[in-house]
C-alpha positions as CSV (number, residue, x, y, z in Angstrom):
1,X,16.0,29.8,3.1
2,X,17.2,31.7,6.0
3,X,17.9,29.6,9.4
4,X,15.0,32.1,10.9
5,X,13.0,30.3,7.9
6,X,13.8,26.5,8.6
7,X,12.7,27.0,12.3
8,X,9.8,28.2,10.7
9,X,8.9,25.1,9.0
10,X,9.7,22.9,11.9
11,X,7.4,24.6,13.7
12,X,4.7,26.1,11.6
13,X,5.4,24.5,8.1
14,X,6.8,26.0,5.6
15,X,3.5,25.0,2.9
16,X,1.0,27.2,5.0
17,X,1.7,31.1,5.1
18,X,0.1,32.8,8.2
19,X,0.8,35.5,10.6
20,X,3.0,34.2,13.0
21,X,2.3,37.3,15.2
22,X,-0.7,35.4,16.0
23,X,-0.1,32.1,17.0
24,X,-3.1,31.0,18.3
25,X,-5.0,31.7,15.3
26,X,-1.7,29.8,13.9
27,X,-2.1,26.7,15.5
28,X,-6.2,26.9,14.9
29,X,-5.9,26.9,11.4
30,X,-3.3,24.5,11.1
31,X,-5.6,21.8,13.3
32,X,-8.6,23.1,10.8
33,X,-5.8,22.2,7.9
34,X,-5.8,18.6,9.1
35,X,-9.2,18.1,8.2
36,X,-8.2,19.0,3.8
37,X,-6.6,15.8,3.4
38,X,-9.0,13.6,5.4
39,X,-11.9,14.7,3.0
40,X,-9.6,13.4,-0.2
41,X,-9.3,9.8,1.3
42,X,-13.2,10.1,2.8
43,X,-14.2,10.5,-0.8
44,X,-11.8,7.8,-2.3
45,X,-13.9,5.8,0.1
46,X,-16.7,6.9,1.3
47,X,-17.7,3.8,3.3
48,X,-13.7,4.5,5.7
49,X,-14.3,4.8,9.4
50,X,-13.2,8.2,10.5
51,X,-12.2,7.5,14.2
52,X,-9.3,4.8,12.6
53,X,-8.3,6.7,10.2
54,X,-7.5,9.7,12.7
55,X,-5.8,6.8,15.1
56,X,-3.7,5.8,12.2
57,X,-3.0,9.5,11.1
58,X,-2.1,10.0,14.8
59,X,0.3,6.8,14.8
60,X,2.1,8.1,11.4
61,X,2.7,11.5,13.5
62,X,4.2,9.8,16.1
63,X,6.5,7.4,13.9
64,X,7.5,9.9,11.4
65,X,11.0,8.8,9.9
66,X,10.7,5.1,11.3
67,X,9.8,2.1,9.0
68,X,5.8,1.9,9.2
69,X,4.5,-1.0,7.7
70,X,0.9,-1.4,6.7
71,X,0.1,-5.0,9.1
72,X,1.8,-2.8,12.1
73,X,-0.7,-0.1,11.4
74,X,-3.2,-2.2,10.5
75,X,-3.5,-3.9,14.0
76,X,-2.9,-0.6,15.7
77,X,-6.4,0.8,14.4
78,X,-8.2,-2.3,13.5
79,X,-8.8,-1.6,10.1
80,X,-7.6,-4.6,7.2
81,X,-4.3,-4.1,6.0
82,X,-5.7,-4.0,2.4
83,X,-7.8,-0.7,3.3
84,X,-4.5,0.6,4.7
85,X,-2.2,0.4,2.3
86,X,-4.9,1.7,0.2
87,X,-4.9,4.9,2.1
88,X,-1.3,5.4,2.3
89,X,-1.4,5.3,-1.2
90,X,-3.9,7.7,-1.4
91,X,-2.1,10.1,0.8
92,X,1.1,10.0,-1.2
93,X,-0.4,10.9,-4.4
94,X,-2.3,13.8,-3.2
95,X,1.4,15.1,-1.4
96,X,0.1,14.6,2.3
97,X,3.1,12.1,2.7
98,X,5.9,11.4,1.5
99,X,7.1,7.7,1.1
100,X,10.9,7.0,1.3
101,X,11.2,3.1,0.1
102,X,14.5,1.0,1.3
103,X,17.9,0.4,-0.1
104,X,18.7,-2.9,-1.0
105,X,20.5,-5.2,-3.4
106,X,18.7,-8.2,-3.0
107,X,21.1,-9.5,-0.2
108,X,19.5,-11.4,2.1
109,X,19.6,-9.7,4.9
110,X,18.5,-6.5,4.1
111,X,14.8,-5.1,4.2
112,X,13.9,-4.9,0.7
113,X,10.2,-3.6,0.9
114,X,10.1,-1.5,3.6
115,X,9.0,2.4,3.4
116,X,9.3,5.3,5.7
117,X,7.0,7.8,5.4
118,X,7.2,11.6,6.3
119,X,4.4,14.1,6.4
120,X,5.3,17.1,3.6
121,X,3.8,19.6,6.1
122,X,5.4,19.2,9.4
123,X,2.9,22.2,10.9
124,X,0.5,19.2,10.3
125,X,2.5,16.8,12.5
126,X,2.7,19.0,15.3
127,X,-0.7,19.6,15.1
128,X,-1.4,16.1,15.7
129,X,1.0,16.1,18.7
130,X,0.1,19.1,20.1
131,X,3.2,20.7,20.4
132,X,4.5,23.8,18.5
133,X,7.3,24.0,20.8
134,X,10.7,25.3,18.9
135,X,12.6,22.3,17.9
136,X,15.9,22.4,20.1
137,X,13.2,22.4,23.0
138,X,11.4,19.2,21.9
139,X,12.6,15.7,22.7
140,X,11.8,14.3,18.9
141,X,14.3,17.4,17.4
142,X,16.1,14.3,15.7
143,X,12.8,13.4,13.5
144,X,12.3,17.0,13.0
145,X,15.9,17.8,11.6
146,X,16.0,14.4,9.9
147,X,12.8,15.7,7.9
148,X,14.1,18.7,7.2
149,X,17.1,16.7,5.5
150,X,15.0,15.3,3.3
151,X,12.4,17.7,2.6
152,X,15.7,20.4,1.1
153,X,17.4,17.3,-0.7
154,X,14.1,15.7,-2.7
155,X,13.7,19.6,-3.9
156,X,17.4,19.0,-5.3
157,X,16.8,15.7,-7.0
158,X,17.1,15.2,-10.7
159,X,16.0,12.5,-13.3
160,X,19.0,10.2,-12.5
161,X,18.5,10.6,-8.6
162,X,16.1,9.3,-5.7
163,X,15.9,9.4,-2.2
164,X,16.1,6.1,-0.6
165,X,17.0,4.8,3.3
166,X,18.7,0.9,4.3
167,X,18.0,-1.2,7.3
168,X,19.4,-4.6,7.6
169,X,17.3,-6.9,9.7
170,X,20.4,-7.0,12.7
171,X,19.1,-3.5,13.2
172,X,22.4,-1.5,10.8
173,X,20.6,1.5,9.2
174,X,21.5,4.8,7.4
175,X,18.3,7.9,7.4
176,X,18.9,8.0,3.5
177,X,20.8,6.8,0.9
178,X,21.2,9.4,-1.7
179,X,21.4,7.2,-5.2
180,X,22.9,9.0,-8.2
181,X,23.5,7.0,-11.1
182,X,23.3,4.2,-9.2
183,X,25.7,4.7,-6.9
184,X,24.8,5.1,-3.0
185,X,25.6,7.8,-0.6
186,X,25.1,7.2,2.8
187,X,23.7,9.9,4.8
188,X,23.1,10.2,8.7
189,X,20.9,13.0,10.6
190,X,22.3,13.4,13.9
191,X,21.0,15.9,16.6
192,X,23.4,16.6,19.6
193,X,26.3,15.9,17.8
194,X,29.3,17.3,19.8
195,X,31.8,16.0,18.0
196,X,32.8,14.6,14.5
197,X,32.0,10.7,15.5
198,X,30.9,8.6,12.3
199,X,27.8,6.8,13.3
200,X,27.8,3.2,12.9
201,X,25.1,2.6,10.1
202,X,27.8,4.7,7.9
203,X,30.8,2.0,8.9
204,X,27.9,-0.6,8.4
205,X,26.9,0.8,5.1
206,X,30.3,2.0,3.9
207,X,31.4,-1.9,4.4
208,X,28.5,-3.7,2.3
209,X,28.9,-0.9,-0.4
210,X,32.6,0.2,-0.5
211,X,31.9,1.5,-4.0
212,X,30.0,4.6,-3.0
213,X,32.1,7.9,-3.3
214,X,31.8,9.6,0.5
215,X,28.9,10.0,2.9
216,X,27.7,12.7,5.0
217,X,26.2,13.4,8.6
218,X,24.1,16.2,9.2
219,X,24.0,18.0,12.2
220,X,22.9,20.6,14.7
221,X,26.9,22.7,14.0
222,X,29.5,21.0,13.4
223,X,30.8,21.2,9.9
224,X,34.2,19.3,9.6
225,X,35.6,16.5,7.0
226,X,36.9,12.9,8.0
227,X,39.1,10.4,6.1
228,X,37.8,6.9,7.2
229,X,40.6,3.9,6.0
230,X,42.0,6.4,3.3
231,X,39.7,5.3,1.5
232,X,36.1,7.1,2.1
233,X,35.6,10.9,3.0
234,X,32.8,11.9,5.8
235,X,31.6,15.3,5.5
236,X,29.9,16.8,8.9
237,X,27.4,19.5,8.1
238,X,25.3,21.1,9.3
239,X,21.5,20.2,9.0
240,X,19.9,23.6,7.5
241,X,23.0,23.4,4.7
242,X,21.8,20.2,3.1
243,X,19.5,22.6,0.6
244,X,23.1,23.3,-1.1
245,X,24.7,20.0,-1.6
246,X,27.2,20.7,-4.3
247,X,26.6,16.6,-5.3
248,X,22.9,17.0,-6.4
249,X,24.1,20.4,-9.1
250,X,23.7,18.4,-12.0
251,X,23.6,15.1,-13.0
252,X,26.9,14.0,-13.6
């Protein structure tokens, strides 16, 4: 896809084909699209209050990329935490979100059960905020690019490899940990990058798994390669590349 094309989908999705000469009638249909996947959950359960499930639609908007957990979201809209989960579900397997779950080894002090979730149709997203402004103009560019990420590398995955992200409870966290044959790699999405600096949730991570083979940190344009310890290799590229990771080619 061209870089033309992934401004596209940050802005206007790249699921829903319209004439972007016409942006209005753009940004109308995309608010009418809202409505498809509320009317799949409203006849899962026809007895679901509308006006929470559009405040909890609104709150998974506004959190996209951050750990979301059902009690949070619960509380938010004042619906049980049973009825909830029960909807995330719903929207997953009808491809309205996608659910990243956490990284963990059964240390204790990582989060083990913990999910991120991430709408598929970012046109969607902005909908709900209101803003179709062009993502280097936005304040949330970081969630945008960071969903970008992931929406080019789950397109890339094959049988022996999922999409996964680690946070420790001190706060150490990676966006995604690519898992291939079991083995981690760490990877960071970093807007406003200006230069080759290795975030700390890859020391972090790098340090409780020195087994995985390099990491990689995504970013707005710089594309350069760092030896950490002479031991590890950080590759910096940059964010609209990741739909050519040489790594996820086949499944050795």
């Amino acid at each position: 896809m061209s870089t033309f094309g992934l401004y596209s989908l940050l802005q206007y999705s790249g699921f829903f084909k319209a004439d972007l000469s016409d942006l209005s009638r753009c940004q109308l249909t995309l608010r009418q699209k809202i409505t498809q996947p509320l009317r799949v959950v409203y006849v899962v359960d026809i007895v679901f209050q509308t006006p929470h499930f559009w405040k909890g639609y609104l709150l998974l908007a506004q959190s996209q990329g951050s750990v979301a957990l059902a009690s949070s979201l619960a509380r938010e809209t004042g619906l049980s935490e049973t009825t909830i989960a029960r909807h995330l579900e719903v929207m997953a397997q009808t491809y309205v979100l996608y659910v990243v779950p956490s990284y963990s080894t059964n240390l204790a002090n990582e989060l083990k059960k913990s999910r991120k979730y991430y709408f598929f149709d970012i046109g969607i997203r902005n909908a709900l905020l209101k803003d179709f402004r062009n993502a280097p103009d936005r304040e949330d560019r970081g969630v945008l690019y960071e969903t970008a990420v992931m929406l080019q590398l789950i397109q890339q995955l094959k049988p022996n490899m999922e999409l996964r992200f680690w946070r420790t409870k001190k706060g150490e966290e990676v966006d995604f940990v690519l898992v291939k044959n079991r083995m981690p790699v760490p990877i960071e999405v970093k807007s406003g990058l200006s230069k080759p600096e290795i975030p700390p949730g890859i020391y972090a991570f790098l340090r409780r798994y020195p087994k995985s083979p390099f990491a990689v940190v995504f970013n707005d344009s710089i594309e350069h390669t760092v030896q950490l310890e002479g031991r590890y290799t950080i590759y910096f590229k940059k964010w609209m590349d990741a739909c050519g990771l040489e790594y996820l080619q086949n499944v050795k």
